[in-house]
N, C-alpha and C positions, 0 to 999 in steps of 0.2 A: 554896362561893362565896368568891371574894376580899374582900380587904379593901374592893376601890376598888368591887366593886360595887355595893352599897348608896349609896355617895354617888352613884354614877353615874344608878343609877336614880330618885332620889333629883332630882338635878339634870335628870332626861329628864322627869320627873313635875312638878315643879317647872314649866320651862320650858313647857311645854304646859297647864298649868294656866292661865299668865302670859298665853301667846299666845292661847289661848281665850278671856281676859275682856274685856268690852269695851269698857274702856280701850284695849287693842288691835286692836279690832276697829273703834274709832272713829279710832283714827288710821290705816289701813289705808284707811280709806274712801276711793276706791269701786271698789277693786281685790280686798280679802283679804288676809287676813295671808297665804296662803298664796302669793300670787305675790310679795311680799320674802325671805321665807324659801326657795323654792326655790331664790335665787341663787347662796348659800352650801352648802346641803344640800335638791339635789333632789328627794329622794325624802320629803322632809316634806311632811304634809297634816296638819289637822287631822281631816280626815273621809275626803277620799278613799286608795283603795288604791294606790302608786306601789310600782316597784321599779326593783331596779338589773340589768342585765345583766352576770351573773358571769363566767361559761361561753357559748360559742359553739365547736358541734360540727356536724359533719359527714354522717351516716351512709350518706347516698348522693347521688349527684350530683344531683340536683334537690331537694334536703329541708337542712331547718335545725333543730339541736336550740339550744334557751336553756336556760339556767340563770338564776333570777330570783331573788332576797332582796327576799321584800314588805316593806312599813315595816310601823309597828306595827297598822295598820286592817287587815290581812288574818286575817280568821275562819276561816281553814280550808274542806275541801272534801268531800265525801263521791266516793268514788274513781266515776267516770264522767261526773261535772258538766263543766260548760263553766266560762270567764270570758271577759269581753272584753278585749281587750289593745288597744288607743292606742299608736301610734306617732303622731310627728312626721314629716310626711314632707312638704319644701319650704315649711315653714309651715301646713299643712294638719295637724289631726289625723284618726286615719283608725283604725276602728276595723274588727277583727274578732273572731271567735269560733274559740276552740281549747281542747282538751279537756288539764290536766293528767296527764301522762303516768308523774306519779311514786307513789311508794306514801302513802296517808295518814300514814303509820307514820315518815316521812322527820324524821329525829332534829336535820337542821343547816335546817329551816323553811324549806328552798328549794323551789320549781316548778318544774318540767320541761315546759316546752310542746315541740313537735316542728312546725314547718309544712313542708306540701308546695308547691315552686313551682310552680302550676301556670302554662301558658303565659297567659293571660288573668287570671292574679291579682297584682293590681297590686301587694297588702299583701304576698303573699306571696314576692314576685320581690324586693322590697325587704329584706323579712327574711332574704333567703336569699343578697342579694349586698350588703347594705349594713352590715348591724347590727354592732354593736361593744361590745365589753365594756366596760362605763362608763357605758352606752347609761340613760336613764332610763325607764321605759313606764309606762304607764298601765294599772290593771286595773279591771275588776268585782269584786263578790264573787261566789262562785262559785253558777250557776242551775244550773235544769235538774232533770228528776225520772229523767231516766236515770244512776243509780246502783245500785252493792250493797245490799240488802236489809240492815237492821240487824240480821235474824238472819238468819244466813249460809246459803245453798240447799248443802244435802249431794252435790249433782250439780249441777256447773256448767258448760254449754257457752260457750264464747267463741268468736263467728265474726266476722273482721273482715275487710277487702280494702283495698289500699292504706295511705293515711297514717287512714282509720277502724281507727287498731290503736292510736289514742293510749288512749282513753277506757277500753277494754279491757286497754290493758297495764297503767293503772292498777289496775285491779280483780286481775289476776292476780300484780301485786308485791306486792299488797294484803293478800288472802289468803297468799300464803305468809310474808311479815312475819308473818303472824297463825298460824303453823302449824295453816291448814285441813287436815286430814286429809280429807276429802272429794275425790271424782274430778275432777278439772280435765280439763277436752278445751279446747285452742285454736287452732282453725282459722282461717290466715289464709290469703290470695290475694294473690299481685302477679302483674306480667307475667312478670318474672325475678327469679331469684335476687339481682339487683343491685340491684333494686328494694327490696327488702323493709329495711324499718326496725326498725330493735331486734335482727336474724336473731342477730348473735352471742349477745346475753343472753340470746334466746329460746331459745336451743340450749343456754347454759348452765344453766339456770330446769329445764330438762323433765332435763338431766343429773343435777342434785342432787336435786330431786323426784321421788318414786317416783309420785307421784301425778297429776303433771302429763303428758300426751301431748299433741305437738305434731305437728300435722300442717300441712303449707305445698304450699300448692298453688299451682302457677305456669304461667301461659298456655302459653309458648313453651314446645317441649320439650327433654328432655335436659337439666333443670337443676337433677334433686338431690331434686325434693322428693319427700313422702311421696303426693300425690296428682296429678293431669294434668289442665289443662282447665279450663273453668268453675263454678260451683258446680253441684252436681245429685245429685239423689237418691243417686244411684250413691254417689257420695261419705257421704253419713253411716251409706246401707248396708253399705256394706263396712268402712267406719273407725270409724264412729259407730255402730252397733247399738243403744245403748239410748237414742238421742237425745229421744225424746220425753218419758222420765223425767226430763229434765236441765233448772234452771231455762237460759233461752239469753239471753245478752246478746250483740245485734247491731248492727256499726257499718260501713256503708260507701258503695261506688259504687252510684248508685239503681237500675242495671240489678239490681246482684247481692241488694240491698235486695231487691225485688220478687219476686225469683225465693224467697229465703226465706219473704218472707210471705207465697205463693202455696201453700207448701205445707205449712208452719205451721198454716194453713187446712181444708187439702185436708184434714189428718192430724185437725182437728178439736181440735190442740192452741196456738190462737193467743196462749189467758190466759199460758203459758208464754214467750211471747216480746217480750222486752224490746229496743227498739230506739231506735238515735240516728241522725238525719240529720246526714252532715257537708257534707253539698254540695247545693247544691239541682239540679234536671233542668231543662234549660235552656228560657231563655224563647222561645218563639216567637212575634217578632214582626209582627205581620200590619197593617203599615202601609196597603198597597193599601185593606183594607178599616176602616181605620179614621175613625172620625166624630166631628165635635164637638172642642170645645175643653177646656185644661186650664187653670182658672183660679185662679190663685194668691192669697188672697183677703188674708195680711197683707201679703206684697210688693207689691200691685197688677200682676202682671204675669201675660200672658197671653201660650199655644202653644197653636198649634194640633196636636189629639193626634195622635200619631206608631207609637201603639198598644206603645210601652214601657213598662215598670213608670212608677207617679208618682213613683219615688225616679229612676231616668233620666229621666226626662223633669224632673222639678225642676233635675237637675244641669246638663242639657243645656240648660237654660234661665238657666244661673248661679246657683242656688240654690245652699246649702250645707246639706240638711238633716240632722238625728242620723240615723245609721244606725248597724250595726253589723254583723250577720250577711250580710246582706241577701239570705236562703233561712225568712224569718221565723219564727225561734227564738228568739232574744233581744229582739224589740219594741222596742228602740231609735230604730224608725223609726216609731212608732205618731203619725197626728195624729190630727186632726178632719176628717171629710169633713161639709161642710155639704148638699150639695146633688149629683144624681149618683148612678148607678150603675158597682160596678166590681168585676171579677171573680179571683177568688184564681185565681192561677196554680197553684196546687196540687191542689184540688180543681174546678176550674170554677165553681164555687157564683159565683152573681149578689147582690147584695145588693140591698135596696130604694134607692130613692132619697132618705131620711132621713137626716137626720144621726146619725152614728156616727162611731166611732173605728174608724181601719183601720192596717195596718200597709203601708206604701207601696211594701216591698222587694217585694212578691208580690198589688200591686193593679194592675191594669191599668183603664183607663178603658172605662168601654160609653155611646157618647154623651158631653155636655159634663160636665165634673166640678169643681167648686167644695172646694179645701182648703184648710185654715186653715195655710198656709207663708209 
């Protein structure tokens, strides 16, 4: 340690002690110490996670890598977890959900998120053609119970499709930082070889590890990989052989999602499969038949229902409510329904017409519906 460190931290410990008491917190009133202090140095919070935007990288033409340095409120993550990341975007904050992509084991305390722009993702088309190194965001701490086991599975399958390779490539830098001696299998999917994120490390990762086999299977043909097509049986027969012994951690498009745990099932080996939704399966709005009102019960404002989620139909009403994932994983958007039945886009499940807490990205109204927005 240097000489100046101890005063430094010394002076950071200090300062934050200073700014926490409530002498300061009385003169701040009725903003926060923290909205003066970011003026000078953004990424200060007393409680919340902020960081800075290091790195901004590239790795195919629709996708955006960051590099992020949290302030000192970030606790770490267990390799497969999500966080929310907050941007600013026109004065709006706007929140989504993305899976640190780097190894736990990462020695300089930075984050690796990776977003896919997809054509309808507003968060993500921003990230991917706006973001700037300097940039300040907003995080969570890190959720989620899709992670590595803390004692490590001796047989590990990793099967992900598309930009569902972030949460897994975690786990896979993870373990080899950790030198797992254990079998690694990691099978991803994209369309093409141009598609695929991470392909050089991947290629480098299964080079130096004897233990690691990658296999990369890509729709269109003629493009290199070790497998053809979509995901199927065929595929972990011929590649994968002892697949059902392998703990399997799974991440991706809902199609190829279901096709796994169809036959995860079928095999009768489901307890063995570990899965993360990164996108939800889209909503089907059936306005023709829809009935009754959506009543906004702290705003006083009232729509008539349109048979959208309550978190579009709030918005589309001018509402601004929390959200975050909005494929209900992260409950960001959780209110109070007082009155009302309304159905999980996920499961169809109907609920009573009681008051309860619902999460509004994945409720749709049945009849009029009363929420506390």
């Amino acid at each position: 340690m240097s000489a100046t460190a101890p005063r430094t931290h010394f002076f950071s410990t200090g300062l934050r002690r200073a700014l926490s008491s409530r002498i300061a917190a009385t003169l701040a009133y009725p903003h926060g110490v923290d909205r003066y202090v970011e003026h000078f140095a953004p990424t200060f919070s007393l409680n919340e996670v902020r960081a800075e935007v290091t790195a901004v990288r590239y790795q195919t033409g629709d996708s955006v890598t960051m590099t992020l340095r949290p302030n000192g409120n970030w606790q770490g993550f267990r390799a497969g977890q999500y966080v929310r990341l907050t941007v600013d975007i026109d004065g709006v904050r706007r929140t989504r959900c993305y899976s640190p992509a780097n190894s736990v084991h990462a020695a300089d305390g930075l984050i690796e998120l990776t977003a896919k722009a997809h054509a309808g993702g507003f968060v993500s088309r921003h990230l991917q053609q706006e973001l700037k190194v300097g940039t300040t965001v907003g995080l969570s701490q890190a959720e989620g119970t899709f992670a590595l086991p803390e004692t490590r599975p001796s047989r590990v399958l990793l099967i992900s499709g598309g930009s569902g390779i972030t949460p897994v490539m975690a786990m896979l830098r993870t373990l080899c930082d950790e030198g797992h001696a254990g079998q690694i299998t990691f099978l991803h999917y994209s369309n093409a070889a141009k598609d695929q994120i991470y392909a050089a490390e991947l290629a480098e990762i299964a080079a130096k590890h004897s233990n690691v086999q990658l296999l990369r299977g890509y729709v269109e043909a003629d493009q290199g990989g070790e497998l053809s097509g979509l995901f199927g049986r065929a595929h972990l027969n011929d590649a994968v052989p002892d697949y059902a012994e392998a703990q399997t951690f799974l991440c991706g498009p809902p199609g190829m999602m279901k096709a796994v745990q169809k036959l995860w099932a079928d095999e009768g080996i489901a307890e063995r499969l570990h899965l993360e939704h990164f996108t939800a399966a889209p909503v089907v709005i059936d306005s023709a038949n829809a009935e009754g009102e959506v009543r906004f019960a702290r705003s006083e404002r009232l729509a008539k229902n349109s048979g959208a989620t309550l978190l579009d139909q709030a918005e589309a009403a001018g509402l601004k409510p929390e959200s975050g994932c909005r494929m209900g994983i992260c409950h960001a958007c959780t209110c109070r329904k007082t009155a009302g039945r309304v159905r999980d886009t996920r499961t169809g499940e109907i609920s009573d017409a009681g008051e309860g807490d619902i999460q509004i990205c994945i409720s749709v109204p049945v009849g009029t519906v009363t929420i506390e927005i």
